[in-house]
C-alpha positions as CSV (number, residue, x, y, z in Angstrom):
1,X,60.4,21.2,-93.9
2,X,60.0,17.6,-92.5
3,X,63.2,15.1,-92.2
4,X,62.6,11.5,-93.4
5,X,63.7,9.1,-90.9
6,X,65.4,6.8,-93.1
7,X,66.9,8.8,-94.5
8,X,68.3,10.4,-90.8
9,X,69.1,6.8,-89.7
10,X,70.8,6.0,-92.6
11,X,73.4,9.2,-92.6
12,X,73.5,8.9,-88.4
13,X,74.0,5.3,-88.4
14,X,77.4,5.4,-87.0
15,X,76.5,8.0,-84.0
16,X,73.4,5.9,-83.4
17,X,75.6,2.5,-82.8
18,X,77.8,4.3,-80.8
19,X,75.5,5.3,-78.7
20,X,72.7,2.9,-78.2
21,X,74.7,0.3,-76.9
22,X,75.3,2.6,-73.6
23,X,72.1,2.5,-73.1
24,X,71.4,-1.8,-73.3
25,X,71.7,-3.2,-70.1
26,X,73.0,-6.4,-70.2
27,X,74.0,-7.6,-66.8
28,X,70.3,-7.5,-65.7
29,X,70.7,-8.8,-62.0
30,X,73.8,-6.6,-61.3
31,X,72.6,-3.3,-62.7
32,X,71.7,-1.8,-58.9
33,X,72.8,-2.5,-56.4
34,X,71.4,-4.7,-53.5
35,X,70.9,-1.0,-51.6
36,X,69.4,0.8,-54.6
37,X,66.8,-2.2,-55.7
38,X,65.3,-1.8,-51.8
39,X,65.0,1.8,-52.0
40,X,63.3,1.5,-54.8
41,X,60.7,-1.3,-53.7
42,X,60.3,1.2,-50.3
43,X,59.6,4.3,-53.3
44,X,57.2,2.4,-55.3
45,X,55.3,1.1,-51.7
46,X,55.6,4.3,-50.1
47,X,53.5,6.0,-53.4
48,X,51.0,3.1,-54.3
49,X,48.0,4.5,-54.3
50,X,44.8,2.6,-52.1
51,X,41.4,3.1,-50.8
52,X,40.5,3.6,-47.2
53,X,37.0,2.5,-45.9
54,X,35.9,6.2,-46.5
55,X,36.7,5.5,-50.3
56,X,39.5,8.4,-50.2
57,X,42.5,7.5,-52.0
58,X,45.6,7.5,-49.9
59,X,49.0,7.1,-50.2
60,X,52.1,4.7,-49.1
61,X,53.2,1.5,-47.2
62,X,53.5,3.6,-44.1
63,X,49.4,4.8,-44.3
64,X,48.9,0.9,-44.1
65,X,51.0,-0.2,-41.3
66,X,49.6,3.2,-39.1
67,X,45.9,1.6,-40.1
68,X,46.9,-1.9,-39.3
69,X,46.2,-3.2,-43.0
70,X,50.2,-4.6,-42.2
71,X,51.3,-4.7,-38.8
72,X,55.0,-3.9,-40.7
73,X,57.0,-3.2,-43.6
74,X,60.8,-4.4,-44.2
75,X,62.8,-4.8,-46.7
76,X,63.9,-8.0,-47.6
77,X,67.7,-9.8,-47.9
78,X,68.9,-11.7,-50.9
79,X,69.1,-15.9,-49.4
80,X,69.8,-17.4,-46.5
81,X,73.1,-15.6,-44.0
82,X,74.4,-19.0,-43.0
83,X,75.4,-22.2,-44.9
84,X,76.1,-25.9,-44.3
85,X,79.8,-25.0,-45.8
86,X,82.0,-22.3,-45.1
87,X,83.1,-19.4,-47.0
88,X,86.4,-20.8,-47.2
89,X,85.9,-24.3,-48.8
90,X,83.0,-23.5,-51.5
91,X,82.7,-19.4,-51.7
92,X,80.0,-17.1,-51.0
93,X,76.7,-18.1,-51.6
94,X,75.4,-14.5,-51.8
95,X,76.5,-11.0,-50.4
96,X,74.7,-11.7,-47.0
97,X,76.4,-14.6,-46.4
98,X,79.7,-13.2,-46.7
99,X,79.1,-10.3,-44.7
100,X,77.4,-12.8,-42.3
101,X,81.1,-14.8,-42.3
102,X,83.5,-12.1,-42.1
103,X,81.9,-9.3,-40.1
104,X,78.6,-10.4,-38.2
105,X,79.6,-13.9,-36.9
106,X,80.4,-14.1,-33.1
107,X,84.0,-14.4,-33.4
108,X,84.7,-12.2,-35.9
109,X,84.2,-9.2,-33.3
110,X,87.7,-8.0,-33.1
111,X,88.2,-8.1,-37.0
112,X,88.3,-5.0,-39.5
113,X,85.0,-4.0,-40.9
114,X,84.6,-4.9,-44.4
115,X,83.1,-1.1,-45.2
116,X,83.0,-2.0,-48.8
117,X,80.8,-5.0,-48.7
118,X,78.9,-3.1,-45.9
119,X,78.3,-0.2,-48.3
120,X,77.1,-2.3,-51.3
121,X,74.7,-4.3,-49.5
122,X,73.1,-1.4,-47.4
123,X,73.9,2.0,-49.0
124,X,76.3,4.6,-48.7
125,X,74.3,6.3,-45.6
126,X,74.9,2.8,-43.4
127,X,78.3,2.2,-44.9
128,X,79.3,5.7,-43.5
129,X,77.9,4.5,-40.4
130,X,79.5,1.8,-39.4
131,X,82.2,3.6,-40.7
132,X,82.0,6.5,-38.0
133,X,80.9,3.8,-35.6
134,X,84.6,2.1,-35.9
135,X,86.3,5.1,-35.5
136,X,84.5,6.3,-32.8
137,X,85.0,2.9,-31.4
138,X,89.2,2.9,-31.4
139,X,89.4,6.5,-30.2
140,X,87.6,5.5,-26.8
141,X,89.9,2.6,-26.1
142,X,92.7,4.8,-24.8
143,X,89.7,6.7,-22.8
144,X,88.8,3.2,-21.9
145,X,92.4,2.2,-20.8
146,X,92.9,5.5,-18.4
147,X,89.6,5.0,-17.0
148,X,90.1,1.3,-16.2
149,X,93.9,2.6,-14.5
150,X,92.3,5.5,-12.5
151,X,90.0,3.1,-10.9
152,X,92.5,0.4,-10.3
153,X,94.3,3.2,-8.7
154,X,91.2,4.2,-6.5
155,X,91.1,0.7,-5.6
156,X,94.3,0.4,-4.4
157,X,94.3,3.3,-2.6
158,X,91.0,3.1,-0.6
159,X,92.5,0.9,1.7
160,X,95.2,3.1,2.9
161,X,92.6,6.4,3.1
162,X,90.2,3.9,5.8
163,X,93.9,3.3,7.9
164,X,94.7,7.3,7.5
165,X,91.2,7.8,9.0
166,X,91.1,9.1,12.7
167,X,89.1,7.2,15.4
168,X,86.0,8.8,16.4
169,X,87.2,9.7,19.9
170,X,90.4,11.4,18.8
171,X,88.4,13.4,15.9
172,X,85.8,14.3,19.4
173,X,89.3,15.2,21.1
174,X,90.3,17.2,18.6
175,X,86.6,19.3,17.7
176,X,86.7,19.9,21.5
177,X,90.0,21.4,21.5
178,X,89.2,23.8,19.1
179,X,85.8,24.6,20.4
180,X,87.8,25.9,23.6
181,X,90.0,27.8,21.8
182,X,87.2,29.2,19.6
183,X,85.5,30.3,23.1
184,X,88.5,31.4,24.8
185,X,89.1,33.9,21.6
186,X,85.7,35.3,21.5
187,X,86.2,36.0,25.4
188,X,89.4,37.4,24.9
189,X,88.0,39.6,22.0
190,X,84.4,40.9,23.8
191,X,86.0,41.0,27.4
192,X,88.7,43.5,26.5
């Protein structure tokens, strides 16, 4: 028994509309993301097939750079990370540049870390990261601060342990005293 197509189509119509269009992409450039389109440039590179000087087939962009075909292999940003104007006065001119303007610039050290932005442009496994990397960050500054107040401390203090010090000839004073009583105890003790 063999189903005619037209006739399928025809009595499917509806179901087919409904569903075809999930599968038409129409955004094109913002399909992936930044992070997947690189891994999969690295997956394509890392299986493309080529011939050594043997004639064996081998495998991948990291077989090349060991051979020295490529003396490296990295994947590549979307534009320029700086501009003639700022991100304020005309807008981002691509994700780069605004990570560029609110995270990796100079003086933007002691702002928040956009972990967003950081996870669409790189991937979730450097998003998480940096992530980790700014907690672990804040929770040493209070080790930071007692360590910085215990040393003060020490500084503070040294001076008054070199004053408590004794001179040399009353510390010599001193050993020799107890030498003779040491002596005078052992004598005391064996003579008896």
């Amino acid at each position: 028994m063999f189903i005619n197509f037209t006739d399928f189509m025809e009595s499917n119509s509806c179901f087919v509309f409904l569903t075809c269009y999930r599968f038409v992409i129409e955004n094109k450039d913002g399909f992936f993301t930044k992070a997947q389109r690189s891994r999969m440039v690295h997956e394509v590179l890392s299986r493309a097939a080529f011939d050594d000087e043997k004639g064996k087939m081998k495998f991948g962009i990291n077989k090349l750079v060991k051979s020295g075909t490529y003396s490296a292999a990295y994947p590549l940003h979307d534009g320029r990370f700086h501009s003639e104007h700022s991100i304020l006065t005309r807008g981002k001119s691509n994700d780069r540049h605004l990570l560029y303007e609110v995270w990796a610039k100079p003086g933007a050290w002691y702002k928040y870390q956009p972990l967003d932005q950081i996870r669409n442009y790189f991937g979730e496994k450097i998003g998480i990261y940096f992530a980790w990397l700014g907690f672990y960050t804040m929770m040493l500054i209070p080790a930071a601060i007692i360590g910085v107040i215990a040393f003060l401390y020490g500084l503070g203090t040294f001076m008054d342990d070199i004053a408590r010090k004794p001179s040399d000839q009353s510390l010599k004073h001193k050993l020799e005293e107890e030498r003779k009583i040491q002596s005078q105890k052992y004598e005391n003790n064996h003579v008896s």
